[in-house]
N, C-alpha and C positions, 0 to 999 in steps of 0.2 A: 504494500500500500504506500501509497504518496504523503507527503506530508500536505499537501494541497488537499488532498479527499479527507483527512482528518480533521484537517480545520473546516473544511466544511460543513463536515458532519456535526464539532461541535459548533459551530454558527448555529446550526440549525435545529438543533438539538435547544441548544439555550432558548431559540424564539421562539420554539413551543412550548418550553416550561414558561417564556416570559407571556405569553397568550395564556396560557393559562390560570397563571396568576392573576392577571389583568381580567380575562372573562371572573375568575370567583370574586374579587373584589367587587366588579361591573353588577354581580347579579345579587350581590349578599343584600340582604337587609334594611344595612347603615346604608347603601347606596341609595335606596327610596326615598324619594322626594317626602318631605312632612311637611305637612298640611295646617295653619295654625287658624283663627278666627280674627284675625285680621285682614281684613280687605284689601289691605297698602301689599301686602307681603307676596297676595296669591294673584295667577292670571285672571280677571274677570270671569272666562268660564267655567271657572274651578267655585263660584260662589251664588249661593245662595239666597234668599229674603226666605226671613220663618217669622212670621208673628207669633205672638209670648203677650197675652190676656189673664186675667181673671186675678187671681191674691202673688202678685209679683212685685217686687216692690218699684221697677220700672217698662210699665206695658208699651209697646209696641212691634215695630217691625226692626229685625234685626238680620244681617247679612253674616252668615257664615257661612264657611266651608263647607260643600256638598259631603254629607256621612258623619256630619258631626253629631256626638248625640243630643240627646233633652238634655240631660245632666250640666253640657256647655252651654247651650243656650239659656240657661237658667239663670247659670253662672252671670253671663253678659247681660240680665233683663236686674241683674243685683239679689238676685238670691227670691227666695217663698217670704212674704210676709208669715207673722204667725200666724195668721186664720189660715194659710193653706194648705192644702190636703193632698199630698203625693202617691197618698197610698192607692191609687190606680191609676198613678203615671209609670210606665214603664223608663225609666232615669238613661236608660242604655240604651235607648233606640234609637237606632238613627235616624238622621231628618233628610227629606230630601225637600226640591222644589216645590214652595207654596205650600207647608205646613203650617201650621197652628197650633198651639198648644196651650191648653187653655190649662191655669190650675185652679181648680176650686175652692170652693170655703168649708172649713171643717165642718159636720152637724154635728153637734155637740146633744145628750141625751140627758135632761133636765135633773130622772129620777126613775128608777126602777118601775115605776108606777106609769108613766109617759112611754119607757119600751114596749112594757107588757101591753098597753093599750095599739100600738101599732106594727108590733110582731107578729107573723102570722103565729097561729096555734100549732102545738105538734103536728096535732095528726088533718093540720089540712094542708092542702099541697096547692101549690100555685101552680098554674097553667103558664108555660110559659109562651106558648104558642097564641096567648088572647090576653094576659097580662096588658096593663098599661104601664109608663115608665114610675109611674109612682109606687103600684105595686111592685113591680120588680126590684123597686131601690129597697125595699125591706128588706131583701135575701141578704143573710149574712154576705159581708164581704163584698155587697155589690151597691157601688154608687152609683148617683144622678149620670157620670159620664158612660157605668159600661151599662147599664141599665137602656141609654139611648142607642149605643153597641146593639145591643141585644135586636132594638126595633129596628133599626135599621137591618140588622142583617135577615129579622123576618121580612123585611118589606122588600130587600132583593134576592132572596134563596128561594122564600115562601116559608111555611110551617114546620120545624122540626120533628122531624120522625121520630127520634127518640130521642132521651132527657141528655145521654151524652154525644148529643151532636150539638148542646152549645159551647164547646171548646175550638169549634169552630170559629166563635165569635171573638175577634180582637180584644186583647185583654183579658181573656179568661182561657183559664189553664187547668191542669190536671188538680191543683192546691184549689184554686176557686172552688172547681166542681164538686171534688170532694166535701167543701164547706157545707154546697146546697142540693145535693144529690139526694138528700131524704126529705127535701121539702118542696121538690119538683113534680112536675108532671106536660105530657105532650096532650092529655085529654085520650079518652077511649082506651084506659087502661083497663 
């Protein structure tokens, strides 16, 4: 062998370990652009407007980064006053285009006396296929927001077949349903 074919071999040899390097660096991780909630920082199409309503302690329209979650946008609207209720905000979800996120006001239960009067009773079971939103908001665990969840998605699915096909509905989960699965009904049981 030549001393010319040797050195070529390692030339070449090195520019594929040096591609190689370069491609793992090129594809890791740290190399991914991040995305922050500043408008100045990111391209225009990279952003968003989310309106942010209801017990926040600054409501309006607010422009973040497409995939941010509720939890930043909260953040940016200055946090929940104390009347609000996040316990059927999802905190980690993301937002896309023309969201809203409305947070509510606590309902606050006067006295043992005021629950029991607006509770259903054990052994009667809500429909929830003919429910109104006010009934529905009684079901343990389910507020004024998934409660309109709920009509809504009877007004575009139709009536649910059975008691666990409303885990279907946004906001309500396997924990939810568990909470109200013995005080449900579809009717024509």
């Amino acid at each position: 062998m030549t001393n010319g074919f040797i050195k070529k071999s390692i030339v070449i040899t090195l520019a594929f370990v040096f591609l190689a390097i370069a491609g793992y660096y090129l594809s890791s991780p740290e190399a991914e652009e991040k995305y922050v909630l500043s408008s100045g920082e990111l391209p225009e199409e990279k952003m968003i407007i989310v309106t942010v309503s209801g017990e926040v302690k600054n409501v309006g329209k607010y422009s973040v980064a497409y995939g941010s979650s509720v939890h930043e946008v909260l953040y940016c609207a200055g946090g929940v006053t104390e009347k609000g209720d996040l316990s059927a905000i999802a905190l980690d979800g993301r937002l896309f285009e023309d969201c809203t996120i409305h947070v509510p006001e606590k309902v606050y239960v006067l006295s043992d006396e005021v629950e029991a009067e607006s509770a259903l009773s054990d052994d009667e079971l809500l429909n929830i296929n003919t429910a109104d939103i006010d009934k529905l908001d009684e079901l343990p665990g389910i507020g004024e927001i998934l409660a309109k969840n709920i009509k809504n998605y009877r007004e575009v699915y139709g009536p649910f077949e059975k008691c666990e096909d409303i885990i279907k509905v946004p906001g309500i989960g396997e924990k939810k349903y568990n909470q109200i699965k013995d005080k449900i009904t579809v009717g024509g049981n």
